[in-house]
C-alpha positions as CSV (number, residue, x, y, z in Angstrom):
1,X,-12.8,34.9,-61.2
2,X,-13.5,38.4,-60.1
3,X,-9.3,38.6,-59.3
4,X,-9.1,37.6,-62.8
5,X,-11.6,40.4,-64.5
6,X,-10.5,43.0,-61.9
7,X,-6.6,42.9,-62.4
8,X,-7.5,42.7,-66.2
9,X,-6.0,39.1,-66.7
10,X,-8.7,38.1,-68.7
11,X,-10.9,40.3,-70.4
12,X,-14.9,40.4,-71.3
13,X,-14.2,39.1,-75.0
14,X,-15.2,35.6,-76.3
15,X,-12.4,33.8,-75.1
16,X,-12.1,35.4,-72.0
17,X,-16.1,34.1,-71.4
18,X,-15.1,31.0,-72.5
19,X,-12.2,30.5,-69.9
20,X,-14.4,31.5,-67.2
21,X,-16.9,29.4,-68.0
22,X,-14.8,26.5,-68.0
23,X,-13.0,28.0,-64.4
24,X,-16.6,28.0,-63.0
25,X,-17.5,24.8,-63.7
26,X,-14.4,23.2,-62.8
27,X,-15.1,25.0,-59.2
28,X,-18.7,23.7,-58.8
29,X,-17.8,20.2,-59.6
30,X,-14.9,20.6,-57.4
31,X,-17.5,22.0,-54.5
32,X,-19.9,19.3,-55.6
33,X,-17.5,16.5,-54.5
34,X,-16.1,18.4,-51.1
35,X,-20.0,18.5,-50.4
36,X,-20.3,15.0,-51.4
37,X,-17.4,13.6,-49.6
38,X,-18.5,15.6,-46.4
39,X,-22.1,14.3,-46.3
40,X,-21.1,10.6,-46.8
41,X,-18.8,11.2,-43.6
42,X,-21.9,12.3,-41.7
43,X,-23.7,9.5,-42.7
44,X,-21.1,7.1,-42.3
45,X,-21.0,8.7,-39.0
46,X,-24.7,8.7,-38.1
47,X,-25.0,4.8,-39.3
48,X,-21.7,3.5,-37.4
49,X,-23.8,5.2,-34.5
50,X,-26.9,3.0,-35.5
51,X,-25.0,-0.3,-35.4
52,X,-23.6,0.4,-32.2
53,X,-26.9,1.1,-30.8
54,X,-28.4,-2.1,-32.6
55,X,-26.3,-4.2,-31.3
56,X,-26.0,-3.1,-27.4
57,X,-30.0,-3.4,-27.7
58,X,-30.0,-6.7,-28.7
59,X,-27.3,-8.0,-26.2
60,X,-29.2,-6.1,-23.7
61,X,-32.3,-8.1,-24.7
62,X,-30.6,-11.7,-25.0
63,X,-29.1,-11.2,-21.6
64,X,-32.6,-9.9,-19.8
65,X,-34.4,-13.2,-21.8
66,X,-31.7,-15.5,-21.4
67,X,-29.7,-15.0,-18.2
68,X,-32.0,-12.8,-15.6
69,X,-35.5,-14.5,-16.8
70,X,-34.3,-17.7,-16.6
71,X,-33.0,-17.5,-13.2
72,X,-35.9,-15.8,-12.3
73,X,-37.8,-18.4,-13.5
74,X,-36.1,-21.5,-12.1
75,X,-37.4,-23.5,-9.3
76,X,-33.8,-23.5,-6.9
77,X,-34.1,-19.6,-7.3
78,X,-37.8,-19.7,-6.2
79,X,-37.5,-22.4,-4.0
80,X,-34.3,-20.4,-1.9
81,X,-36.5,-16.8,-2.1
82,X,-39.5,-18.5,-0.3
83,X,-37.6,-20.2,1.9
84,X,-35.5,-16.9,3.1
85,X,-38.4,-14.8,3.1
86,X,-41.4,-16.8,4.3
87,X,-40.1,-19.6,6.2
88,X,-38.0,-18.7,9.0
């Protein structure tokens, strides 16, 4: 707008205010959605992130409970760890 007023393309009257009126808001809603788009990427971003996270947690967690516990816990694995540690 200030190319416009300085080279004297449109001038101060009431239809020169009028134009630049309608120029400046055309620009801010045209900012607003650049803005917009830009922080829905970054949360798009940031929650993609969050899923991944979510779910390495919980397989993390099923395969601790389920896989390492349980053979922890059963009587062959107990059974061979005494017998190669305390009977020899």
């Amino acid at each position: 707008m200030f190319v416009l007023l300085n080279n004297k393309i449109i001038d101060k009257s009431y239809e020169g205010r009028q134009i630049i009126n309608y120029i400046s808001r055309l620009t801010d809603a045209l900012s607003a959605r650049i803005v917009g788009f830009y922080q829905t990427q970054e949360i798009l971003k940031f929650a993609r992130k969050a899923a991944i996270a979510q779910v390495m947690s919980r397989n993390m967690s099923h395969n601790i409970g389920s896989h390492v516990l349980a053979k922890l816990s059963s009587k062959d694995y107990l059974g061979l760890q005494m017998t190669r540690y305390f009977i020899k």
